[in-house]
Backbone bond lengths (Angstrom), bond angles and torsions (degrees), N, CA, C in turn:
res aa  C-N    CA-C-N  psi(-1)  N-CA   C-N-CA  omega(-1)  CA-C   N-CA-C  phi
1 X - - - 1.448 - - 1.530 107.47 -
2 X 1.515 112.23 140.94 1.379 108.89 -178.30 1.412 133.75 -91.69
3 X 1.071 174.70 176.14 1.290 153.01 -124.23 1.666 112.27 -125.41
4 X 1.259 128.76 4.73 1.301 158.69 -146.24 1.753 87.76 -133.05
5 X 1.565 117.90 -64.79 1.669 114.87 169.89 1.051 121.96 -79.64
6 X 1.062 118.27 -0.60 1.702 119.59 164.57 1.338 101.32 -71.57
7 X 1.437 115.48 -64.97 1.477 125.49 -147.36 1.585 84.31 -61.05
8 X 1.194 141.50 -71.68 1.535 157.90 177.90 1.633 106.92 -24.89
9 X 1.285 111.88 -62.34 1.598 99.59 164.16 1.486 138.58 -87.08
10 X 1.452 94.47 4.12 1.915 97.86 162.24 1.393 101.42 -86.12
11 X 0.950 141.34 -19.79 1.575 150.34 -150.77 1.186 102.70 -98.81
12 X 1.383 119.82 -40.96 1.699 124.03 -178.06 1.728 95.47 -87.04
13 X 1.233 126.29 -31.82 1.717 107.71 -178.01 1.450 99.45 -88.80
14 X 1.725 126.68 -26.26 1.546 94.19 -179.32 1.390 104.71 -93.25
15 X 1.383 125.81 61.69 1.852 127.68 -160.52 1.380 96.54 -128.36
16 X 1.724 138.01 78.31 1.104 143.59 162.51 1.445 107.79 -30.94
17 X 2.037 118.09 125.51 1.126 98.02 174.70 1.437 91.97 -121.92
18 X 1.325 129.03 -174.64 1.539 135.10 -160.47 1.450 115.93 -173.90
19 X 1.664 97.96 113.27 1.446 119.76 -167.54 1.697 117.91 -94.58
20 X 1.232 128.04 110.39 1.485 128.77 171.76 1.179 99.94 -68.58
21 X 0.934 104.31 148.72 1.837 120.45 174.61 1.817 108.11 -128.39
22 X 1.009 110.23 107.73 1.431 114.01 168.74 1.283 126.09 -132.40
23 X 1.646 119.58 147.57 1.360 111.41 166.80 1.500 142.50 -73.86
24 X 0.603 129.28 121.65 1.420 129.63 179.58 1.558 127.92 -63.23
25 X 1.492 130.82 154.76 1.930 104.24 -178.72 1.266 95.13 -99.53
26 X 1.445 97.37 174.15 1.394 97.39 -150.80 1.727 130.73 -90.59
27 X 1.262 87.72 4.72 1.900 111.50 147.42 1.092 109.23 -47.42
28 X 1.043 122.59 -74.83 1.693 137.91 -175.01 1.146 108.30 -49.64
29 X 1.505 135.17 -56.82 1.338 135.25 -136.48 1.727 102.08 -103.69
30 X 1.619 120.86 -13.93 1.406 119.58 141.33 1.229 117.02 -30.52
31 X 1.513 124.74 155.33 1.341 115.04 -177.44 1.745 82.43 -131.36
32 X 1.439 132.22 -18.15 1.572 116.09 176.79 1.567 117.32 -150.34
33 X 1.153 110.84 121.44 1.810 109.42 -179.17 0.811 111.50 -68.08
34 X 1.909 110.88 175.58 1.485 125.60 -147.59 0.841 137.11 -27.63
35 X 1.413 165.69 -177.94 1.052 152.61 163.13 1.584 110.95 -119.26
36 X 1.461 107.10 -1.85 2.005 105.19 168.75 2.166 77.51 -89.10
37 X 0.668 162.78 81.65 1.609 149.45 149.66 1.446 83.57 -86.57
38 X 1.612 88.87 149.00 1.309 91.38 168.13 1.987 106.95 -157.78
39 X 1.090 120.37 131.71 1.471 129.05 -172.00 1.801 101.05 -46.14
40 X 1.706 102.82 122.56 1.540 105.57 -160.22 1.985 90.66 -92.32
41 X 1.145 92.86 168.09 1.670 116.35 -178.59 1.602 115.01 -60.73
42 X 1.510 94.72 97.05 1.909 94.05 -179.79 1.486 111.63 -45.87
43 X 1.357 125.59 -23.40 1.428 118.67 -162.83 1.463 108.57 -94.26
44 X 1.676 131.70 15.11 0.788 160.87 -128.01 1.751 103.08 -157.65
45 X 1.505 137.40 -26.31 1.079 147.24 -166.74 1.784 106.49 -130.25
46 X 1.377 102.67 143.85 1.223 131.05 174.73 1.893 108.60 -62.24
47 X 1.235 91.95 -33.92 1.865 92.77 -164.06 1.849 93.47 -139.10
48 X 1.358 107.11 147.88 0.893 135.59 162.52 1.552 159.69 -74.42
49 X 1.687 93.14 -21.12 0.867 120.38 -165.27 1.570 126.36 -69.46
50 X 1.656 157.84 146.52 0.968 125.92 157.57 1.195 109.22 -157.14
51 X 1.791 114.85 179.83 1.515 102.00 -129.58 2.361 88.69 -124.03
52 X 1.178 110.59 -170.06 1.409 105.96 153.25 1.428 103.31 -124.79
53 X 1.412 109.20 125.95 1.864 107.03 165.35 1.522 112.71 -87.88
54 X 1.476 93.64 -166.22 1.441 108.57 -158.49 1.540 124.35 -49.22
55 X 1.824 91.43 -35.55 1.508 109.27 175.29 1.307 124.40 -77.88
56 X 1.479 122.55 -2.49 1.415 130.75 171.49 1.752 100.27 94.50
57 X 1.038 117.28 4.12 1.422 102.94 171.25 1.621 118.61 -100.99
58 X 1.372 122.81 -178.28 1.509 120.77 -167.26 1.111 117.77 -100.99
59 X 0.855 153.68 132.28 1.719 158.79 -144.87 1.591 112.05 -148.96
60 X 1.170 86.14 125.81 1.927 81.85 175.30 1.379 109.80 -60.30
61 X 1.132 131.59 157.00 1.127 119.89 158.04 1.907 129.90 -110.34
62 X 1.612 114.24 144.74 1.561 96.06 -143.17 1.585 130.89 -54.33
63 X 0.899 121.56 138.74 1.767 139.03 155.81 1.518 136.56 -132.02
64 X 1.455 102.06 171.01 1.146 104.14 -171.38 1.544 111.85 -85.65
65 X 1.312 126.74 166.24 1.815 136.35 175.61 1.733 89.01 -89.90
66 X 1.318 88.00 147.67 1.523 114.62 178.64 1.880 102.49 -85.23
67 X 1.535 119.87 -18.57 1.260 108.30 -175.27 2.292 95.62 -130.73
68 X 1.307 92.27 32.10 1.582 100.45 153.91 1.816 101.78 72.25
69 X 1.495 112.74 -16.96 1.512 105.72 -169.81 1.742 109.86 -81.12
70 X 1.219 99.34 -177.71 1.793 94.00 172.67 1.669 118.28 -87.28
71 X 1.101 138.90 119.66 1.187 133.02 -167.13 1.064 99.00 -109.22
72 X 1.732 83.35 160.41 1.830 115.01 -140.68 1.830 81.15 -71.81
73 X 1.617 79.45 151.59 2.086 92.83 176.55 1.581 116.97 89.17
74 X 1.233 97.59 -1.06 1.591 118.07 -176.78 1.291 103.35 -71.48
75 X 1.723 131.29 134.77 1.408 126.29 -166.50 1.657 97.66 -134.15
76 X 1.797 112.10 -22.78 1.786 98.01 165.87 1.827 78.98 -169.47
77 X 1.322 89.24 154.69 1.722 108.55 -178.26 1.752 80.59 -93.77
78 X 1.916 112.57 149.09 1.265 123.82 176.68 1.693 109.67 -98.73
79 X 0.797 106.47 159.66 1.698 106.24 165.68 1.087 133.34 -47.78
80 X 1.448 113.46 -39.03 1.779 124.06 160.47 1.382 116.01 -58.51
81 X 1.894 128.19 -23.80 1.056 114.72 167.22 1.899 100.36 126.90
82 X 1.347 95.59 -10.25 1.687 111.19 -159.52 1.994 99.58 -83.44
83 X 1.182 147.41 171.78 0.901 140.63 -177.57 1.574 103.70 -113.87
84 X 1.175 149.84 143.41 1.273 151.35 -179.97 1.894 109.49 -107.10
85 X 0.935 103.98 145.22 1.774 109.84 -178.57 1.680 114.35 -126.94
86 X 1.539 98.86 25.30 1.335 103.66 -165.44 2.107 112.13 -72.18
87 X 1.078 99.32 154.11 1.363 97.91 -167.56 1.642 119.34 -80.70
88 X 1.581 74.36 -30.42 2.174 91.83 179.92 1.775 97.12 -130.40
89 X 1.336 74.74 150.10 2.089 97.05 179.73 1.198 105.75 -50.00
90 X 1.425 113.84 -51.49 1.283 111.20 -157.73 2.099 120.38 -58.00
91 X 0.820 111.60 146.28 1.842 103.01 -165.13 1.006 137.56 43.31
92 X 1.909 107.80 25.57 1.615 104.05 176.48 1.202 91.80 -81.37
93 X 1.844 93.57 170.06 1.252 104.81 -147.38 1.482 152.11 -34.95
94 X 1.987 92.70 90.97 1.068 111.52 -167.02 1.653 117.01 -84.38
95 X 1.371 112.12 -4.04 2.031 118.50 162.51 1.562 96.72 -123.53
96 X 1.209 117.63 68.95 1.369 129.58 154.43 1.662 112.67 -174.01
97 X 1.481 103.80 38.13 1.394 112.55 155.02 1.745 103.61 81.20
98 X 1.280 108.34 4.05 1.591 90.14 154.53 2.543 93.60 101.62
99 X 0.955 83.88 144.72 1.693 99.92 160.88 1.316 113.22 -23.22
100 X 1.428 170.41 143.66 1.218 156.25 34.16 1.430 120.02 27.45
101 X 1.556 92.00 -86.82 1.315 119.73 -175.11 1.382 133.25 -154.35
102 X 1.371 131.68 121.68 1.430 128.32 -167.00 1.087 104.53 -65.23
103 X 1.407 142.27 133.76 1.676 129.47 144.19 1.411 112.20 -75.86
């Protein structure tokens, strides 16, 4: 080893690291919504589009209602305004500015 990777890996083992531990509420700390969810009415949505998540099933992916209400299957409205149908917390709508609000 050369003296440039020496210095580099003594530096990373004598490199104290330090973990916070906190709780989360308990919105957050769910790992998957409802279990009545149910795939909302394309004729009812702006966009079409949809995605597969983590669990291998199909998910709309988020949009807006053509008559402004929250449509059914809706799991959190995004910051852009779009409705999300995601199944688990984790990365809903994570390219539309993040959570708003859970329904």
């Amino acid at each position: 080893m050369n003296q440039t990777a020496t210095r580099i890996a003594h530096t990373i083992a004598s490199t104290a690291i330090v973990w916070v531990a906190f709780a989360l509420p308990p919105a957050y700390a769910r790992t998957s919504v409802s279990a009545t969810w149910s795939q909302p009415d394309e004729a009812d949505l702006t966009s079409h589009e949809h995605y597969r998540n983590k669990s291998g099933q199909d998910v709309h992916s988020p949009a807006r209602t053509t008559n402004g209400r929250v449509p059914t299957g809706a799991s959190a409205k995004c910051v852009d305004g779009t409705y999300s149908f995601s199944r688990h917390h984790s990365g809903t709508c994570s390219r539309h500015g993040g959570v708003a609000q859970w329904e």
